[in-house]
C-alpha positions as CSV (number, residue, x, y, z in Angstrom):
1,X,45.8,4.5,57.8
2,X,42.1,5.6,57.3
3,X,40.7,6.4,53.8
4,X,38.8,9.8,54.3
5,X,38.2,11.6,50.9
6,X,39.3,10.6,47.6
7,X,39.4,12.0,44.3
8,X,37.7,11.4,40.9
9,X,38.1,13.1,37.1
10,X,39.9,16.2,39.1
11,X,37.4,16.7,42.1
12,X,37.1,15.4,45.3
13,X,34.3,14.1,47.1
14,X,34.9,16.8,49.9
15,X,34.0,19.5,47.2
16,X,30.3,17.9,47.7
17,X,30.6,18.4,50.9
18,X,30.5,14.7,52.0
19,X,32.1,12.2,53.5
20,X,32.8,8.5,53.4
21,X,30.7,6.6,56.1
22,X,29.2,3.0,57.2
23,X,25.7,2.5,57.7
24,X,26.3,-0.5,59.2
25,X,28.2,0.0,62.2
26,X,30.8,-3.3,63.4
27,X,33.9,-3.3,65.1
28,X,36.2,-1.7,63.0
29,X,37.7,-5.1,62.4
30,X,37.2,-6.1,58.1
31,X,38.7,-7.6,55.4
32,X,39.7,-6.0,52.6
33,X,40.2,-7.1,49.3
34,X,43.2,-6.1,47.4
35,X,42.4,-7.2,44.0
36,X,45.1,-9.0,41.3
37,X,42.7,-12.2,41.8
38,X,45.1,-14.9,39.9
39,X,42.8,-17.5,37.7
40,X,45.6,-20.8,37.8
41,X,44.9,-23.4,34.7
42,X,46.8,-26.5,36.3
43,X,47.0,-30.6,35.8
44,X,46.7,-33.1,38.1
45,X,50.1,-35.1,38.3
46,X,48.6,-38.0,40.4
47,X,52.2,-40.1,40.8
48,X,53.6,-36.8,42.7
49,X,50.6,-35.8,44.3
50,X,50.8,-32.5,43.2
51,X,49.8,-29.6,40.4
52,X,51.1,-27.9,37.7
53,X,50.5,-24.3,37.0
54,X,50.6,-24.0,32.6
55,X,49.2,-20.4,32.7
56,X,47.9,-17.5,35.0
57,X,45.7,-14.8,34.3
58,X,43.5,-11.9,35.7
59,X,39.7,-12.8,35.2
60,X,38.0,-10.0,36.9
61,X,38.9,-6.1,37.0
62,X,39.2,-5.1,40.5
63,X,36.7,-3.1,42.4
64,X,35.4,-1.6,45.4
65,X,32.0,-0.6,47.0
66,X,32.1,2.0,50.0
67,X,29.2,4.5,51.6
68,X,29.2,8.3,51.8
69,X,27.0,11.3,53.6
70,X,27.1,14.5,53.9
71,X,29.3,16.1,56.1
72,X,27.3,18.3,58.5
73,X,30.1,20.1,59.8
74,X,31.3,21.3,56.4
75,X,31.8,25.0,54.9
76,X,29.4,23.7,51.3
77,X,26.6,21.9,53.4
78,X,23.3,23.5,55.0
79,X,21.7,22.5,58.6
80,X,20.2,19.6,56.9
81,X,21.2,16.4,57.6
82,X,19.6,14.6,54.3
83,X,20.6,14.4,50.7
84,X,18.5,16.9,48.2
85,X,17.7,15.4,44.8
86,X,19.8,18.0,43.8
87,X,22.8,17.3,45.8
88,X,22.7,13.3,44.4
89,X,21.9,14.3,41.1
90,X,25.2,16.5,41.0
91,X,27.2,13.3,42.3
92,X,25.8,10.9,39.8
93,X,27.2,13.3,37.1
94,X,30.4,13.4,38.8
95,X,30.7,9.7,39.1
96,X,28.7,7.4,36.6
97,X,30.6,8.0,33.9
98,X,30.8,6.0,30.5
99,X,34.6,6.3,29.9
100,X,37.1,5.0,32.6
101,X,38.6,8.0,34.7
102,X,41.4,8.4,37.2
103,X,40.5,7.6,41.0
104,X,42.8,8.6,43.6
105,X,42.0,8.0,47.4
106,X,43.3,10.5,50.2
107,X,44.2,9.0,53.4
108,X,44.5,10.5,56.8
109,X,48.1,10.1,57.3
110,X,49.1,11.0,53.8
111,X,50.1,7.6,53.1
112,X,49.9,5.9,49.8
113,X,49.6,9.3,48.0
114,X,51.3,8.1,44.6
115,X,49.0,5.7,44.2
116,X,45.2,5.5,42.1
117,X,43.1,3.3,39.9
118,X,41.3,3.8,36.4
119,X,37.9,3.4,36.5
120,X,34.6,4.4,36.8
121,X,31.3,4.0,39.4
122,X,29.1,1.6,37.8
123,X,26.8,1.2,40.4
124,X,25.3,4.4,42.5
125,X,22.2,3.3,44.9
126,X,20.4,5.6,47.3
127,X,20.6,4.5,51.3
128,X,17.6,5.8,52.1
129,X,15.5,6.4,56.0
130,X,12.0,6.4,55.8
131,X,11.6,9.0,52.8
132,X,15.0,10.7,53.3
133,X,17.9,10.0,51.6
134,X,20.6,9.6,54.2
135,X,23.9,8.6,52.2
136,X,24.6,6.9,49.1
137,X,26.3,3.4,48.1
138,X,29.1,3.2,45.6
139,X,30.6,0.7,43.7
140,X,33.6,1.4,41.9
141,X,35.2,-0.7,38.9
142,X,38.7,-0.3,37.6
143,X,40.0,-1.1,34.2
144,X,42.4,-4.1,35.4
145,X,43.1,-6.1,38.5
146,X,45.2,-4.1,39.9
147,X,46.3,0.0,40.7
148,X,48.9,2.2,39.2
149,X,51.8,4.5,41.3
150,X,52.1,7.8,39.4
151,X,53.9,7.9,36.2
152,X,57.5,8.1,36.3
153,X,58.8,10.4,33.6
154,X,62.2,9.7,32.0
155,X,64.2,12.0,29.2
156,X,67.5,10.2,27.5
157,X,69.4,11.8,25.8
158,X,71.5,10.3,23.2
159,X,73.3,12.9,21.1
160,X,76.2,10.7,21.1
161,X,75.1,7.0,20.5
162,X,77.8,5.6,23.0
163,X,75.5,6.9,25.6
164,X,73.3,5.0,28.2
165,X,70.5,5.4,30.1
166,X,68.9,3.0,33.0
167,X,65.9,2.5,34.2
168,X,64.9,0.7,37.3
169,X,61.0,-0.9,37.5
170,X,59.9,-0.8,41.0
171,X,56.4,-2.4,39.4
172,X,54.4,-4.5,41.7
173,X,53.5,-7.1,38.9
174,X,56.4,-9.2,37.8
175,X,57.1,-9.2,34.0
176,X,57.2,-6.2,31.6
177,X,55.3,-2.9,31.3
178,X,55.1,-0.9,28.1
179,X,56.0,2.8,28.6
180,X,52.0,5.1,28.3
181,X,53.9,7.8,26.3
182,X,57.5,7.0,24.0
183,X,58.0,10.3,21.9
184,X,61.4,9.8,19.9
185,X,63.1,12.9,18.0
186,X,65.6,11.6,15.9
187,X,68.7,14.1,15.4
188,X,70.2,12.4,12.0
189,X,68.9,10.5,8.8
190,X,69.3,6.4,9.0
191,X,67.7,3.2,10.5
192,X,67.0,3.4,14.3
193,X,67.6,0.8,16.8
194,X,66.7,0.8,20.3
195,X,68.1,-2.1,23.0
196,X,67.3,-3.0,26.0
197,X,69.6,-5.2,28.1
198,X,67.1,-7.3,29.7
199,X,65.7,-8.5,26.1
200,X,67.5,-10.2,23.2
201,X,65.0,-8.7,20.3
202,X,65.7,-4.7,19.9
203,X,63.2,-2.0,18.2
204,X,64.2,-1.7,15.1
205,X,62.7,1.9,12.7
206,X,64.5,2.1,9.2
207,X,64.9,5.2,6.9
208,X,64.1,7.7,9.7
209,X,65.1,11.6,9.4
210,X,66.4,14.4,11.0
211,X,63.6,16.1,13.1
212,X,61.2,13.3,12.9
213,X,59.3,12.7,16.0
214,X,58.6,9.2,16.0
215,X,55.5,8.1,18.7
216,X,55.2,4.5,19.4
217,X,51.7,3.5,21.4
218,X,52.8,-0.7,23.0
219,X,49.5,-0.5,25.1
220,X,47.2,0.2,21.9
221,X,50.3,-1.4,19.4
222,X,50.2,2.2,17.6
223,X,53.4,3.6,15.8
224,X,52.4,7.0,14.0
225,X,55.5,9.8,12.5
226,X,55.1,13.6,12.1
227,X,56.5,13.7,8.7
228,X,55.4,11.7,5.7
229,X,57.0,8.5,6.0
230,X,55.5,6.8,3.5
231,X,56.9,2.8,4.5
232,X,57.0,3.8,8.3
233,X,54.7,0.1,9.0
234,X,56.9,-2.1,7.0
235,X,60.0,-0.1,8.2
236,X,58.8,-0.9,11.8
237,X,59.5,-4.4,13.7
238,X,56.8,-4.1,15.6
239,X,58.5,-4.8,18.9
240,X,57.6,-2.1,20.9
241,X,59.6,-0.4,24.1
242,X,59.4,-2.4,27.3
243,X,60.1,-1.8,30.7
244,X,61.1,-4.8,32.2
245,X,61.7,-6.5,36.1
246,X,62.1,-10.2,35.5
247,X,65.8,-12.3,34.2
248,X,64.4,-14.5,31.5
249,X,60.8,-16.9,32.6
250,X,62.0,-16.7,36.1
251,X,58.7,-15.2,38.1
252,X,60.8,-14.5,41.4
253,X,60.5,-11.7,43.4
254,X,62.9,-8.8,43.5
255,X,63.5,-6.7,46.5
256,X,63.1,-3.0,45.2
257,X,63.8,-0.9,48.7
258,X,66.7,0.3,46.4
259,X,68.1,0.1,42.8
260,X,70.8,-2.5,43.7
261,X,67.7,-4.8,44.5
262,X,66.2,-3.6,41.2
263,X,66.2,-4.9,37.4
264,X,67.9,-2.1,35.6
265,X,67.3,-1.9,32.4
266,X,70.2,0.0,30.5
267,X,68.9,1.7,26.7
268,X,71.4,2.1,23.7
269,X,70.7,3.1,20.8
270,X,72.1,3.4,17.5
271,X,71.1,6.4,15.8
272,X,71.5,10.0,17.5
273,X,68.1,10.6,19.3
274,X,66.4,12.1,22.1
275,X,63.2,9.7,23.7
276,X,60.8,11.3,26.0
277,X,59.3,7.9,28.3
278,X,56.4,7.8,31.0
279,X,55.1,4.9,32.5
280,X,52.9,4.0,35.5
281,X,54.6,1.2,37.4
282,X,51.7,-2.0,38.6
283,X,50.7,-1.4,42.3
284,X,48.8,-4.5,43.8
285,X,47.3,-2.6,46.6
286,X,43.7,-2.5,47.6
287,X,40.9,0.6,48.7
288,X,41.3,0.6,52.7
């Protein structure tokens, strides 16, 4: 599996008419970090010789820092060999940017081609050969320890309440992820209530109506309505949607090669509805 173009806020690298590189030669032999870096706060239990773990977390976002040149067999590039001031100056817009953007890499073999990061370049530096500018070093940061697979979209539809609908996280990170986009249309007037079976607290929207479109944000903790609903925030619970691949505080690993190995995750409701759901499962997998 080689990493031979990749792809940035909709362009790729290739449509600049470079390539990734080394500068440095070596055998082709390297390490490669993967990222989700795990920060354990533990205590010394000195009569068992051993540690306790009484929390985890990610300290640092993950990141990456490869070389590119211009491809002198290319259809964009001229006979020369060297970067213009032009030529970096066009890359610097397409890269440093101030917001965090999605970053995609394209392998040889095709492998790996749901997966990407969101981030941006925060470090461009010039590799330069006597007073030519031969390539260019980039570092990349994403916005988390870890990558994304592409979102999964999912439409229920529950006209008739006695309905179910299941979901099965194939998420690389153990625990619970909450859904990028949850756009409910509710078909009838009443309180709403949303269950999952793999947690004990449902979601819970009083006094809705027919035709309201109902848009609940977990990431940002956002609920917003398209009709006036004057007492939507205290008819709200404030438990938002989850997608979830753990049984209780049990952190061990489920088999996903298929959904029998999977956490399903089976949605009732009990109000007629419709919900529109996209999510980007975890993927702990590194630039290589």
């Amino acid at each position: 599996m080689s990493f031979t173009d990749f792809e940035f806020n909709g362009q790729k690298l290739s449509d600049f008419g470079c390539i990734l590189c080394s500068f440095n030669g070596g055998s082709g032999i390297k390490t490669v970090s993967i990222g989700s870096n795990l920060s354990l706060n533990t205590i010394n239990r000195p009569r068992l010789n051993k540690f306790k773990i009484l929390s985890t977390k990610y300290d640092e976002p993950f990141s990456a820092t490869f070389q590119i040149c211009k491809n002198e067999c290319g259809y964009f590039i001229n006979e020369k060999r060297f970067m213009t001031e032009n030529e970096v100056s066009k890359i610097m817009r397409w890269l440093n940017k101030k917001s965090y953007r999605k970053f995609k890499m394209i392998y040889s073999d095709g492998k790996c081609s749901n997966m990407y990061f969101r981030g941006t370049f925060s470090s461009i530096q010039m590799v330069t050969l006597g007073e030519n500018i031969i390539g260019l070093e980039l570092s990349f940061q994403a916005d988390a320890s870890f990558g994304y697979y592409e979102p999964l979209d999912f439409d229920m539809d529950f006209s008739d309440i006695n309905d179910e609908f299941s979901i099965y996280d194939n998420s690389d990170e153990i625990g619970y992820i909450y859904p990028r986009v949850l756009q409910i249309t509710v078909l009838e007037d009443g309180d709403l209530e949303i269950k999952n079976s793999q947690e004990e607290e449902s979601v819970i929207i009083k006094n809705c109506v027919e035709g309201e479109i109902i848009t609940l944000d977990g990431e940002n903790k956002i609920i917003i309505s398209n009709k006036s609903h004057p007492t939507l925030y205290n008819d709200f619970n404030y438990n938002f949607v989850k997608i979830i691949n753990k049984c209780g505080d049990s952190d061990d690993y489920y088999e996903v090669d298929n959904e029998d190995d999977q956490i399903e995750n089976i949605f009732s409701v009990t109000l007629p509805c419709t919900i529109h759901l996209s999510y980007s499962p975890i993927c702990k997998m590194g630039v290589i």
